[in-house]
C-alpha positions as CSV (number, residue, x, y, z in Angstrom):
1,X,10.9,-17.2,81.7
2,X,12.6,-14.1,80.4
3,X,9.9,-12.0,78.0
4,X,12.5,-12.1,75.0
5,X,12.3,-16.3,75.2
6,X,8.2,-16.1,75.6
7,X,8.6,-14.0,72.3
8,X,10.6,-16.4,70.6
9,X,9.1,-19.1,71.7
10,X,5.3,-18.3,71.4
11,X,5.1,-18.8,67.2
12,X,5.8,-22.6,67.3
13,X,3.9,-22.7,64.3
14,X,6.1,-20.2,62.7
15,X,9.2,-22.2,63.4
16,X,11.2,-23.1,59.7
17,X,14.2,-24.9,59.3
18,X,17.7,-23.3,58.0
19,X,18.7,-25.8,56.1
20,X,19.8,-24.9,52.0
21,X,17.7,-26.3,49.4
22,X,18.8,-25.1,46.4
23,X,17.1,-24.0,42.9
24,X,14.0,-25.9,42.0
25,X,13.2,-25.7,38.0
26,X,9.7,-24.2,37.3
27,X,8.4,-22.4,34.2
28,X,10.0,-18.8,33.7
29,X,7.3,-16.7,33.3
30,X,6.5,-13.9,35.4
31,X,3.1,-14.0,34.2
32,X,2.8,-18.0,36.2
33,X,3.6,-16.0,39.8
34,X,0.7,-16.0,42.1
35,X,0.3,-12.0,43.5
36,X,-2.2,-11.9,46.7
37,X,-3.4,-8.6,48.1
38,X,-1.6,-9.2,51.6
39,X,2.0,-8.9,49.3
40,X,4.0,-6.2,49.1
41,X,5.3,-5.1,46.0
42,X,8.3,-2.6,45.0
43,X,8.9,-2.2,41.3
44,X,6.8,-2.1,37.7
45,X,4.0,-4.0,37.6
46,X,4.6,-5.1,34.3
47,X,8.7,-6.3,34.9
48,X,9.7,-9.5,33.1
49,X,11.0,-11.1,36.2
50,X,8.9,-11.6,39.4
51,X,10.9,-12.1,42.3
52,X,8.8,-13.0,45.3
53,X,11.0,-13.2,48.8
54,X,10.4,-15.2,51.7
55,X,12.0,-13.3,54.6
56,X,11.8,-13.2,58.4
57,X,13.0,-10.2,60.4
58,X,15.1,-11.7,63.1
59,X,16.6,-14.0,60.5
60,X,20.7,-12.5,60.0
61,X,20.8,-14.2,56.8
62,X,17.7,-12.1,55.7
63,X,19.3,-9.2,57.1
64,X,22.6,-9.6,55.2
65,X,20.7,-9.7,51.9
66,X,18.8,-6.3,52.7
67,X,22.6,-4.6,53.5
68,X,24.6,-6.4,51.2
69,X,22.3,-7.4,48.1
70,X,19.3,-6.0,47.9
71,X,20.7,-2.4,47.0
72,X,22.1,-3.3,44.2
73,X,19.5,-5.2,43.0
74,X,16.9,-2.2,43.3
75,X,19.6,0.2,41.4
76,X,20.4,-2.1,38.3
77,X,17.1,-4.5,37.6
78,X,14.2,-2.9,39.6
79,X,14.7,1.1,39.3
80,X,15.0,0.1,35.4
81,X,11.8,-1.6,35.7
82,X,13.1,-5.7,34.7
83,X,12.2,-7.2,38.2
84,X,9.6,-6.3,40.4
85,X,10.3,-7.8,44.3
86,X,7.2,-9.2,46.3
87,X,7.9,-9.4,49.9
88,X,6.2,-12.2,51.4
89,X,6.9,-12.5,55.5
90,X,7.8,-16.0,56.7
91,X,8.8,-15.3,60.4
92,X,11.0,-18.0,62.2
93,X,9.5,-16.7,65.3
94,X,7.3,-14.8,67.8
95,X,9.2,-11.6,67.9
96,X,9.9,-12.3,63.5
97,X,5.8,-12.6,63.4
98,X,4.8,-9.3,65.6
99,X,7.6,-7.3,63.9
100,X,5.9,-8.5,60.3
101,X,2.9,-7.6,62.2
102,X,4.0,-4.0,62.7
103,X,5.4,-3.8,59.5
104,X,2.1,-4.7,57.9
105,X,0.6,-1.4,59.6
106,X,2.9,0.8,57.9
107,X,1.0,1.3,53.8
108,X,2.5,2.5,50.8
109,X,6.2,2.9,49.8
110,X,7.3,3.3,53.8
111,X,6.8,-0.3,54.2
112,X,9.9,-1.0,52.2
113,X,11.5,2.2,54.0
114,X,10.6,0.2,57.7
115,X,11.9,-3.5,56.4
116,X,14.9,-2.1,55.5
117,X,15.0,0.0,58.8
118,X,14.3,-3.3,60.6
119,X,17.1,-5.2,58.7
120,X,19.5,-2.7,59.2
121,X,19.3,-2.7,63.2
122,X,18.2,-6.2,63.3
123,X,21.0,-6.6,66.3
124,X,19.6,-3.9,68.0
125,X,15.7,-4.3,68.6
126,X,16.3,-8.1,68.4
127,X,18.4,-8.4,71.4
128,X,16.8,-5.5,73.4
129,X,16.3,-6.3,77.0
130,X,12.8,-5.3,75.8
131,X,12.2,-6.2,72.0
132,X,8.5,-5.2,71.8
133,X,9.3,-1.6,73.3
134,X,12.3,-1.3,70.9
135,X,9.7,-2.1,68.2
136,X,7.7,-0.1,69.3
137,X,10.1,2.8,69.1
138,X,10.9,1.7,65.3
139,X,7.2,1.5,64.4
140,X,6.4,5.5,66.0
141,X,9.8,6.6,63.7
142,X,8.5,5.3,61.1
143,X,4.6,7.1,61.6
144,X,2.7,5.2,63.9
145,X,1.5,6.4,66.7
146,X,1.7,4.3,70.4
147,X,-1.4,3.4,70.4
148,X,-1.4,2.2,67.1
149,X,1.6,0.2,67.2
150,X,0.9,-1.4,70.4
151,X,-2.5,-2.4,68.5
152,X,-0.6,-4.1,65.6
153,X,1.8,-5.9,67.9
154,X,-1.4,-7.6,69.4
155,X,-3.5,-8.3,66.3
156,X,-3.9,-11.9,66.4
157,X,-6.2,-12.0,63.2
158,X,-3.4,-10.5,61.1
159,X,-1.0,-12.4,62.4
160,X,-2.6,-15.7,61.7
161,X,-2.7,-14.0,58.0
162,X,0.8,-13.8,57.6
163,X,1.5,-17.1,59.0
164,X,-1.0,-18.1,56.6
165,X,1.3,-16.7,53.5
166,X,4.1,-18.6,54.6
167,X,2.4,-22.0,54.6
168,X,1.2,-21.4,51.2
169,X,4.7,-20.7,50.5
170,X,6.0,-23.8,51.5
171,X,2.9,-25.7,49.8
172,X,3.5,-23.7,46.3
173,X,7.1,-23.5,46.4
174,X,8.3,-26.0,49.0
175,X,9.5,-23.0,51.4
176,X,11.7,-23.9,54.3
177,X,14.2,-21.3,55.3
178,X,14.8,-17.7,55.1
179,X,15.9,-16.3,52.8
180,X,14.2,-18.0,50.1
181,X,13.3,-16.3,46.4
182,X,11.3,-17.1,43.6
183,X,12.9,-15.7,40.7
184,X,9.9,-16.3,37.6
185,X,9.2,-20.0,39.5
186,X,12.7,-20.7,40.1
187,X,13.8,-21.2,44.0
188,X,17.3,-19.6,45.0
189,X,17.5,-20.1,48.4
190,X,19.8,-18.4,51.0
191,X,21.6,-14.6,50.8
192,X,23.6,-15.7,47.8
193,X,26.0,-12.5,46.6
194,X,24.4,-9.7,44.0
195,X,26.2,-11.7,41.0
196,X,24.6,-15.0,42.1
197,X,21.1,-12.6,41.1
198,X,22.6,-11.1,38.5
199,X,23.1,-14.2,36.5
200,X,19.9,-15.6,37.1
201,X,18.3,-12.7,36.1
202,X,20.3,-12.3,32.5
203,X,19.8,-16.5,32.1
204,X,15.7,-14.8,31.6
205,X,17.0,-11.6,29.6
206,X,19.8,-12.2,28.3
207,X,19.7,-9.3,26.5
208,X,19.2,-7.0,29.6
């Protein structure tokens, strides 16, 4: 067996379905959204809207959302401080959970910097002959040194953390594919276009 399929195949418990689910109705108050100290968080901590993402890294849908979306979201709602985004990895697979792995090593605003990185040349390290080496490569761009990257790819304790958060994600807010968001307890689920965003976030501030 090839070492891209032992990759892909050695998360079973990672494994989500793709199918759409839809918006699910749930009180809209930021305040009501559960923050853990394992998420990431890019915006005011005080923004009326909470928008939590569940994303995995070898997911294209994901990946069309952090090209397509996301930027415009950051430069309208988060830069003027109305949503904050919590990042929440739910990886569809092995290579999906030691790329969150990596990612989790990187601290501070870089994170954000390295998802986006990751997102952007999703086709690339994906689809290497060699994924883990591509990630690898990625990871020491982005700060880390070898050693310490090859140490994050293989930590099995923080790995079973993130797959952790993405159960409770499907326990609090029946999760089941990537992308999924909870906007202030509503689920949107899929890359849906800015404007889809857009009119969810002005149903909660309308006078935004």
């Amino acid at each position: 067996m090839k070492r891209r399929q032992i990759l892909i195949s050695a998360a079973g418990a990672a494994l989500v379905s793709l199918a759409p689910l839809g918006r699910l109705a749930r009180p809209a108050r930021a305040q009501d959204m559960a923050i853990h100290d394992y998420d990431r968080i890019l915006g005011a901590a005080d923004a009326p809207i909470t928008m939590i993402e569940y994303s995995s890294l070898t997911c294209p849908h994901c990946a069309t959302f952090h090209r397509e979306t996301l930027p415009q979201i950051k430069e309208t709602w988060i830069a003027g401080g109305k949503v904050r985004l919590v990042y929440r990895h739910y990886p569809l697979d092995g290579l999906a959970l030691r790329a969150a792995a990596v990612g989790n090593c990187i601290q501070g605003k870089r994170f954000f910097s390295f998802m986006d990185i990751l997102f952007k040349n999703q086709q690339k390290w994906a689809r290497a002959q060699d994924p883990l080496a591509a990630l690898g490569q990625y990871a020491r761009l982005a700060g880390l040194g070898q050693e310490q990257a090859e140490a994050c790819l293989a930590d099995r304790a923080a790995m079973d953390k993130i797959l952790q958060g993405a159960q409770e994600g499907r326990a609090a807010y029946g999760v089941e594919s990537t992308p999924t968001f909870i906007v202030n307890g509503k689920k949107l689920s899929g890359a849906q276009p800015y404007d889809e965003f857009d009119s969810v976030f002005r149903d909660i501030l309308p006078d935004a």
